[in-house]
mmCIF file of the C-alpha atoms, coordinates in Angstrom:
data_MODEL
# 
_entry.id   MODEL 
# 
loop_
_atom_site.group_PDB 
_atom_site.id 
_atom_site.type_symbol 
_atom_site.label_atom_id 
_atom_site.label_alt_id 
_atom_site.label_comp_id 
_atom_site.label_asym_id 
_atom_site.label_entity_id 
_atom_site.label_seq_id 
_atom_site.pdbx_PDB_ins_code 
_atom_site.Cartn_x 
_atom_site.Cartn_y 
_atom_site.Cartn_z 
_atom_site.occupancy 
_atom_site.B_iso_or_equiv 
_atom_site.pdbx_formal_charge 
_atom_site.auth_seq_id 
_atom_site.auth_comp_id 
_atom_site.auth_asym_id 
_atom_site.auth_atom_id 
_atom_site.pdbx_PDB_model_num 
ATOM 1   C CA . UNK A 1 1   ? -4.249 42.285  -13.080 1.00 0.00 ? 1   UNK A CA 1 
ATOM 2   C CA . UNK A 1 2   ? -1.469 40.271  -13.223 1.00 0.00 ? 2   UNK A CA 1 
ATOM 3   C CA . UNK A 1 3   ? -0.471 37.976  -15.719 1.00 0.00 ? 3   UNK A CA 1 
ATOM 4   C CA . UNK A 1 4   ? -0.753 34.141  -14.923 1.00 0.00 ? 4   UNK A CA 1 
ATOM 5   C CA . UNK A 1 5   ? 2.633  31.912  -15.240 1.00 0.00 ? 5   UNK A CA 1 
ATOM 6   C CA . UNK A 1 6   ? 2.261  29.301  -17.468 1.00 0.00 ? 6   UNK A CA 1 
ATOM 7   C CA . UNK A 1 7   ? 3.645  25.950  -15.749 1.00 0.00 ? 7   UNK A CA 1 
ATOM 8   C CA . UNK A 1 8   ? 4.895  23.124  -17.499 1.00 0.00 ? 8   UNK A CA 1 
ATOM 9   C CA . UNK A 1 9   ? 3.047  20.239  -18.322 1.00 0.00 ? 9   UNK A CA 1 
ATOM 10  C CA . UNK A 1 10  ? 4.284  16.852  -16.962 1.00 0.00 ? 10  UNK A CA 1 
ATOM 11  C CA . UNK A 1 11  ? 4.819  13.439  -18.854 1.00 0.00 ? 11  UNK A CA 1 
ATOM 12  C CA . UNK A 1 12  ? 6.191  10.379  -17.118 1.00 0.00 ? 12  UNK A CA 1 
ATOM 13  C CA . UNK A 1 13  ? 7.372  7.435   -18.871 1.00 0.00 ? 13  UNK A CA 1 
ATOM 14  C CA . UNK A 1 14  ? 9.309  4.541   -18.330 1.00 0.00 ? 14  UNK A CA 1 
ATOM 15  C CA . UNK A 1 15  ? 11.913 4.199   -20.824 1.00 0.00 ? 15  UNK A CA 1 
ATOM 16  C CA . UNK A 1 16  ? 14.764 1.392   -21.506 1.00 0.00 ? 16  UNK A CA 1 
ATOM 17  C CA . UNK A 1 17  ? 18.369 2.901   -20.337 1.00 0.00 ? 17  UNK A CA 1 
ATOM 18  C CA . UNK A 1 18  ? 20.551 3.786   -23.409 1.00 0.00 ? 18  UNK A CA 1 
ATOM 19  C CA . UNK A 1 19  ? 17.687 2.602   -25.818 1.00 0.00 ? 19  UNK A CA 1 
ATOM 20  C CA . UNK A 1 20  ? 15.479 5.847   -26.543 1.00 0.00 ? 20  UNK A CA 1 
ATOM 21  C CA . UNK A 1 21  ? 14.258 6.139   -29.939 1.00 0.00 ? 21  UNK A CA 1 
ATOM 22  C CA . UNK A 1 22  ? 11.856 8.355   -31.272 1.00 0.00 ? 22  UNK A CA 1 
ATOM 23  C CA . UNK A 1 23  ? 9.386  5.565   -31.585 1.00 0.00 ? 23  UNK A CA 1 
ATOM 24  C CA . UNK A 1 24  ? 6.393  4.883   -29.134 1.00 0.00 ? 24  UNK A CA 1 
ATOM 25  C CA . UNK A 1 25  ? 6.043  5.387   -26.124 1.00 0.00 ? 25  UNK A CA 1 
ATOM 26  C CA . UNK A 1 26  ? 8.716  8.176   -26.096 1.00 0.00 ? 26  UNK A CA 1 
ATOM 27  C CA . UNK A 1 27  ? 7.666  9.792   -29.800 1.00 0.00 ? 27  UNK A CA 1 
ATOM 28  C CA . UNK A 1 28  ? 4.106  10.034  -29.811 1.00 0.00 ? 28  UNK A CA 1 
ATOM 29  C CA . UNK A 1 29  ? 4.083  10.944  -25.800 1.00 0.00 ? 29  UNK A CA 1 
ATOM 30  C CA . UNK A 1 30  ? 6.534  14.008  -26.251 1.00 0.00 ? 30  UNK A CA 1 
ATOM 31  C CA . UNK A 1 31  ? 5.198  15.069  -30.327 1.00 0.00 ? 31  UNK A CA 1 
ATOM 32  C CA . UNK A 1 32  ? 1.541  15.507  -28.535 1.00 0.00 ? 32  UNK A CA 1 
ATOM 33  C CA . UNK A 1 33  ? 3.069  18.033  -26.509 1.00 0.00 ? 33  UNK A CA 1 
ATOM 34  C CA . UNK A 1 34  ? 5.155  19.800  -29.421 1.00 0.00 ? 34  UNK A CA 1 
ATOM 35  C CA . UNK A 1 35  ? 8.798  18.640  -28.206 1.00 0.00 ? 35  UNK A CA 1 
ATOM 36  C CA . UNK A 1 36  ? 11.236 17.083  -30.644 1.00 0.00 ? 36  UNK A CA 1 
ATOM 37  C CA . UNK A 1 37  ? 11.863 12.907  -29.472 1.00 0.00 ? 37  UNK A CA 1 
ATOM 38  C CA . UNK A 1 38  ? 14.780 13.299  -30.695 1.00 0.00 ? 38  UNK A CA 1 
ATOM 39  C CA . UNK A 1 39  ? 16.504 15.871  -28.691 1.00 0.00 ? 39  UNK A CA 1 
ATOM 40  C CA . UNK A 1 40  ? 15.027 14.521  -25.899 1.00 0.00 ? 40  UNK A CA 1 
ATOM 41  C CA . UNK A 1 41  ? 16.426 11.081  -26.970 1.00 0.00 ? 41  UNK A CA 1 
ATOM 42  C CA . UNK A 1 42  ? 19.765 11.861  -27.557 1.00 0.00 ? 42  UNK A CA 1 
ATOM 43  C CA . UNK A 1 43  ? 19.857 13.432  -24.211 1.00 0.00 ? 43  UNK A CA 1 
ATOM 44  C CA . UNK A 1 44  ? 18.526 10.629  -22.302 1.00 0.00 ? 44  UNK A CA 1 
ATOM 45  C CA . UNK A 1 45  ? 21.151 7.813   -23.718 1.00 0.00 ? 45  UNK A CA 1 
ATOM 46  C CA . UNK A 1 46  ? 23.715 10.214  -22.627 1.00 0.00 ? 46  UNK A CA 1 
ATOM 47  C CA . UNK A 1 47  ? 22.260 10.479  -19.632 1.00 0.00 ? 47  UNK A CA 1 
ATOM 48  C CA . UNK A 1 48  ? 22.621 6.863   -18.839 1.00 0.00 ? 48  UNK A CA 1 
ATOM 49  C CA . UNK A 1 49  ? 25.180 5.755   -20.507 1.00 0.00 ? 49  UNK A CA 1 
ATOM 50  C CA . UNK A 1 50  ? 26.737 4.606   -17.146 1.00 0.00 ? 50  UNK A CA 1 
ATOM 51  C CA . UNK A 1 51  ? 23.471 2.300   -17.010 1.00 0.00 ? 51  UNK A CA 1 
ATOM 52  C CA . UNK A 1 52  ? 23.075 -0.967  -18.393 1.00 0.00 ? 52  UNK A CA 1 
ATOM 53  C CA . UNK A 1 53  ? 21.350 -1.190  -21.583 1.00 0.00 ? 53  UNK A CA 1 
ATOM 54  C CA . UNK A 1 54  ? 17.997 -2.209  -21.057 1.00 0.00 ? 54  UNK A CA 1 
ATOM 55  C CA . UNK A 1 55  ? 17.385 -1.388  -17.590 1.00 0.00 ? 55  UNK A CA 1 
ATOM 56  C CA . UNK A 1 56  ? 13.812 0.396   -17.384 1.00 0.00 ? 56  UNK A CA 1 
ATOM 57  C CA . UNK A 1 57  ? 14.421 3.604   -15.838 1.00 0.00 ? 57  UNK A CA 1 
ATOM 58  C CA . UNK A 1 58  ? 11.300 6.076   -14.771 1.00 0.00 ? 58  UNK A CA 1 
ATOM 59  C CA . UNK A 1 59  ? 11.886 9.587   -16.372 1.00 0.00 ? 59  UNK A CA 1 
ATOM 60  C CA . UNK A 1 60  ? 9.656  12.755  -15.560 1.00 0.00 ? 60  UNK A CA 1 
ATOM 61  C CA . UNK A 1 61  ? 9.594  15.485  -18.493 1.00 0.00 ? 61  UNK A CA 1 
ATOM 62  C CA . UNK A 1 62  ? 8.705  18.772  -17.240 1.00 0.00 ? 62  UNK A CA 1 
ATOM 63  C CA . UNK A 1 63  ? 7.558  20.401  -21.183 1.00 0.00 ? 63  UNK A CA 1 
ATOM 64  C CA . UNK A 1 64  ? 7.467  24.501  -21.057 1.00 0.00 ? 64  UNK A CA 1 
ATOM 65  C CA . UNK A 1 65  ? 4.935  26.647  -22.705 1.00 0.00 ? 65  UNK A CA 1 
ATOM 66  C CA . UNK A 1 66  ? 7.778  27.102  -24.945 1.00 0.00 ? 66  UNK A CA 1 
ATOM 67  C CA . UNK A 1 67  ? 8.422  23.531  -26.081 1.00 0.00 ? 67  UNK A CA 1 
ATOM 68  C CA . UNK A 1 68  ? 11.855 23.556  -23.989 1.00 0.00 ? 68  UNK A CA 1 
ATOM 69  C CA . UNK A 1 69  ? 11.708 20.739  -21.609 1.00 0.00 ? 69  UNK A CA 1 
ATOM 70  C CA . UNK A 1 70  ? 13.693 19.283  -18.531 1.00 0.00 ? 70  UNK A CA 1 
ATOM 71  C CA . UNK A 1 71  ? 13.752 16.085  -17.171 1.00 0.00 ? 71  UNK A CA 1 
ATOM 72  C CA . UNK A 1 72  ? 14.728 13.849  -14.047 1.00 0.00 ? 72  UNK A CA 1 
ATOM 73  C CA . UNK A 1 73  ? 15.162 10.238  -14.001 1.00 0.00 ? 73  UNK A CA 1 
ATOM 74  C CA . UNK A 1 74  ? 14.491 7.446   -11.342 1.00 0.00 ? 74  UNK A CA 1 
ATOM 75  C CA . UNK A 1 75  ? 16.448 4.819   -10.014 1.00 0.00 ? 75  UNK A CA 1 
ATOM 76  C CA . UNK A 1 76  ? 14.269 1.558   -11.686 1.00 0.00 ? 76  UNK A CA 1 
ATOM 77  C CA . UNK A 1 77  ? 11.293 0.431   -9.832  1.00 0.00 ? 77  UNK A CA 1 
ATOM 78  C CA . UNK A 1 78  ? 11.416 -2.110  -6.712  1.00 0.00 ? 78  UNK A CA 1 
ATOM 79  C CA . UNK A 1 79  ? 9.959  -5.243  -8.876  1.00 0.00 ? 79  UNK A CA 1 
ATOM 80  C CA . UNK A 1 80  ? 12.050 -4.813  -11.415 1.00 0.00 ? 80  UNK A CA 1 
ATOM 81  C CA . UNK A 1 81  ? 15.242 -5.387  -8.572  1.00 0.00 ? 81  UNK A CA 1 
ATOM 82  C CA . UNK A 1 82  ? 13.263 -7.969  -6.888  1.00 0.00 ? 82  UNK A CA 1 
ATOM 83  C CA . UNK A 1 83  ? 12.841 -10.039 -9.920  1.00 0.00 ? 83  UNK A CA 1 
ATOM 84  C CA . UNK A 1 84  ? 16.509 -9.368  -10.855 1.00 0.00 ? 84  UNK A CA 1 
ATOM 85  C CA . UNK A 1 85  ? 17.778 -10.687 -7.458  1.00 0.00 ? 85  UNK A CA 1 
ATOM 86  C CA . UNK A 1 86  ? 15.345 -13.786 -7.832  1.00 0.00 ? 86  UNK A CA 1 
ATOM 87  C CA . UNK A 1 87  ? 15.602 -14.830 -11.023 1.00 0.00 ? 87  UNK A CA 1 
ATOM 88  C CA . UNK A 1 88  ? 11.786 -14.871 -12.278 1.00 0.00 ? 88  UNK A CA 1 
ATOM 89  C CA . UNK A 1 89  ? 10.706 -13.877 -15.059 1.00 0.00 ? 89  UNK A CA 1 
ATOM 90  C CA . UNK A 1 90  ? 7.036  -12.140 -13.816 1.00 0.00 ? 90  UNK A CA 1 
ATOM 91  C CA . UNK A 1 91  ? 5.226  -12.103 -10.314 1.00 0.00 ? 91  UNK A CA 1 
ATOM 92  C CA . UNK A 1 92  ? 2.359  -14.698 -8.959  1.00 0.00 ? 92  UNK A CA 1 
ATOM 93  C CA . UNK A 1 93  ? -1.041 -14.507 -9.837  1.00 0.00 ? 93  UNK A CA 1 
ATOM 94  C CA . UNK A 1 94  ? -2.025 -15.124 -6.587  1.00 0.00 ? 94  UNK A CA 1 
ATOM 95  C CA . UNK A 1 95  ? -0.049 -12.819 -4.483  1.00 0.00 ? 95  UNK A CA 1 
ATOM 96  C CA . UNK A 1 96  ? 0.308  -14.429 -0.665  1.00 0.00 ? 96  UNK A CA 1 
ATOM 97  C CA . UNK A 1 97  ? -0.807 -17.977 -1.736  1.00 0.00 ? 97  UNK A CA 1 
ATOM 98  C CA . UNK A 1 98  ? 1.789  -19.253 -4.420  1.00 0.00 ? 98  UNK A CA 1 
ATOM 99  C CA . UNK A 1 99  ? 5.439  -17.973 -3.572  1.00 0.00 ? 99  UNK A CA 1 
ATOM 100 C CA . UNK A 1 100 ? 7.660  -18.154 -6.470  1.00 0.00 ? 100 UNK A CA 1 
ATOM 101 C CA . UNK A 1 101 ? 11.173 -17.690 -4.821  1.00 0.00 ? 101 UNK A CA 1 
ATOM 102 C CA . UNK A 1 102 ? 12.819 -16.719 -1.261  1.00 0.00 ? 102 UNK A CA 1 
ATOM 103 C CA . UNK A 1 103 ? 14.807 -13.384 -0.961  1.00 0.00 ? 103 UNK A CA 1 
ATOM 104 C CA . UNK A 1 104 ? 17.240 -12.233 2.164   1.00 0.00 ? 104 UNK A CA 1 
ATOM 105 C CA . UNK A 1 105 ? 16.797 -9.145  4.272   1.00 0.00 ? 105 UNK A CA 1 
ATOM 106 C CA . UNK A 1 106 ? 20.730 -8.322  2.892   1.00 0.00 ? 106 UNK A CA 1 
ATOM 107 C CA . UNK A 1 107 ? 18.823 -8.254  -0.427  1.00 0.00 ? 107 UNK A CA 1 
ATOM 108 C CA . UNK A 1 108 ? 15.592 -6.053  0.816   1.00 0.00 ? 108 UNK A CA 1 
ATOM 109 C CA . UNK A 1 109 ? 18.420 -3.548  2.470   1.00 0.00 ? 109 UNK A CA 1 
ATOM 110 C CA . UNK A 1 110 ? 20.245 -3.235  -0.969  1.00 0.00 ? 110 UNK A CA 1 
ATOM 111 C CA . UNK A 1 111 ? 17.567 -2.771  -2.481  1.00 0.00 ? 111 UNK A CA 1 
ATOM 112 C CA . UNK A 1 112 ? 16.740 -0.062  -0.183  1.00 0.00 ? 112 UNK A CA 1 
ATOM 113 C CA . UNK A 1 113 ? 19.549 1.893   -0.439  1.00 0.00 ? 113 UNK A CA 1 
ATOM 114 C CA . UNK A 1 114 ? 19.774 2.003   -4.131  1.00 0.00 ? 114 UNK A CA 1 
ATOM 115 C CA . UNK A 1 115 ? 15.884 3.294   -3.533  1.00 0.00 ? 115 UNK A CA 1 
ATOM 116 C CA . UNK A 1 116 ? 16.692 6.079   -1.432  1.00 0.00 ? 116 UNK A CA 1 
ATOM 117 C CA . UNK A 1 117 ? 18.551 8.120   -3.530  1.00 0.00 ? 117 UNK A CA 1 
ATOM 118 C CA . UNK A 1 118 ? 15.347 8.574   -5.119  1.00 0.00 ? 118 UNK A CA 1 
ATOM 119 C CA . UNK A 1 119 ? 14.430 12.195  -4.922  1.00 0.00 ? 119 UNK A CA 1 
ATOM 120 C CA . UNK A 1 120 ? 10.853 11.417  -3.342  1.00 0.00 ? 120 UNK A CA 1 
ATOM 121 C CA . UNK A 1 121 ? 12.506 9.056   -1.074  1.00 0.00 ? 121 UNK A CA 1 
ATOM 122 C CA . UNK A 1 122 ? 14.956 11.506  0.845   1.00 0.00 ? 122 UNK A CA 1 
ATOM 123 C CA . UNK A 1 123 ? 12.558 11.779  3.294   1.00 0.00 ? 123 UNK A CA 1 
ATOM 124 C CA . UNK A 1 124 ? 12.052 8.262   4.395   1.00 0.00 ? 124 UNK A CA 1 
ATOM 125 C CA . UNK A 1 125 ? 14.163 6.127   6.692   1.00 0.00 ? 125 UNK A CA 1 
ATOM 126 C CA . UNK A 1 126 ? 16.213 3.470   5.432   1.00 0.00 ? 126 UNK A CA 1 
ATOM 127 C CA . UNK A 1 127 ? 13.674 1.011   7.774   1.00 0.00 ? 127 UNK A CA 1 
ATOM 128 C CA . UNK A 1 128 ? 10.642 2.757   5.974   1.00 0.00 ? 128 UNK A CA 1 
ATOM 129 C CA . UNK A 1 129 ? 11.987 1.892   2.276   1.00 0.00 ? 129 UNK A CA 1 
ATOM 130 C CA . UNK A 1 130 ? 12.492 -1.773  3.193   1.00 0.00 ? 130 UNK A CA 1 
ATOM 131 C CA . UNK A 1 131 ? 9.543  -2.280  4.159   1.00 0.00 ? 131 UNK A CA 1 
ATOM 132 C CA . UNK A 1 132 ? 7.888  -1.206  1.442   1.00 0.00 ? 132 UNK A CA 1 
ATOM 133 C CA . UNK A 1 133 ? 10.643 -3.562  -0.191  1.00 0.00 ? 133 UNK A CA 1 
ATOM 134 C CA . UNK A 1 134 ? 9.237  -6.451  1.559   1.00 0.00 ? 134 UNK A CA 1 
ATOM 135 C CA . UNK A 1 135 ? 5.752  -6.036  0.618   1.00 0.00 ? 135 UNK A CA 1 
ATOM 136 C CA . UNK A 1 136 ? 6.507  -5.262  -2.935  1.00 0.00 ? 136 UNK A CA 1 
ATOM 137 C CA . UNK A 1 137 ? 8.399  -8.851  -2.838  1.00 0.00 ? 137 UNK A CA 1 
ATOM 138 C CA . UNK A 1 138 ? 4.948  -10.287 -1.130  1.00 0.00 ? 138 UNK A CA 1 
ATOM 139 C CA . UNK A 1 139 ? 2.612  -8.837  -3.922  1.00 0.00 ? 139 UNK A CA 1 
ATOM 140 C CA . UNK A 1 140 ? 5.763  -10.138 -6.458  1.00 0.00 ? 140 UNK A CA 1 
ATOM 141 C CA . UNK A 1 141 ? 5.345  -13.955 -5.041  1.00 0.00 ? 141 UNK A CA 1 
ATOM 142 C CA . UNK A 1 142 ? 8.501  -13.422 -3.141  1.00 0.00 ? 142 UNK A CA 1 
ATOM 143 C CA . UNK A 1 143 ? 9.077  -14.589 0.462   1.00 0.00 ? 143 UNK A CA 1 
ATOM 144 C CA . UNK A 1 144 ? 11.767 -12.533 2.499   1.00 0.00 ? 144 UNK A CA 1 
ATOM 145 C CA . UNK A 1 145 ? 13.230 -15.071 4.747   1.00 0.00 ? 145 UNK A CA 1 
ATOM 146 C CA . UNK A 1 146 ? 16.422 -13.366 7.827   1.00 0.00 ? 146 UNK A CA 1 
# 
């Protein structure tokens, strides 16, 4: 009979470049799973340093049977570019009805590019991503005019 391999356990969190402290959601997320904030904290600043401060970045934490853990981190979700490039503050309440602001197709394609260097996004065409770009910006309020 052979012995089963343990896989690690996966935690994803979305956590404020350069500002990761071992305070919730990072603390209580990664001491439930016996891993020390801290290490993983100092880690992550260092990790984006290059960022700026503030900028909420995805991060998946792959945590061992042993309590060692790895990690990967995103480029920042689509929303949080499209209300960058915009200027509001949150998205409509009634997606398709009220639009909030206008955005170019220039934008949508920066956008996508930044988006495809996204690990899970390698596989997509630079056409597919901007799409999903432009209905992100619908359900956001925002109306992509050429």
């Amino acid at each position: 009979m052979s012995a089963l391999k343990a896989r690690p356990q996966m935690i994803r969190l979305v956590v404020a470049a350069g500002k990761a402290a071992p305070t919730p959601p990072v603390g209580p997320a990664l001491g439930a799973k016996g891993v020390k904030s801290m290490d993983f904290c100092k880690e992550f600043n260092a990790r984006t340093a290059g960022l700026e401060v503030g900028v909420p970045v995805p991060v998946n934490v792959a945590v061992n049977p042993d309590r060692t853990f790895t990690f990967t981190t995103n480029t920042p979700h689509v929303s949080y570019f499209i209300k960058k490039t915009t200027g509001i503050d949150k998205g409509t309440g009634r997606p398709g009805h009220d639009f909030l602001a206008t955005m170019s197709l220039k934008h949508v394609y920066e956008i996508a590019k930044i988006k495809a260097t996204d690990d899970h996004m390698r596989h997509l065409s630079l056409e597919s991503i901007a799409r999903m770009v432009v209905g992100s910006a619908r359900s956001c309020g925002v109306q992509v005019v050429p």
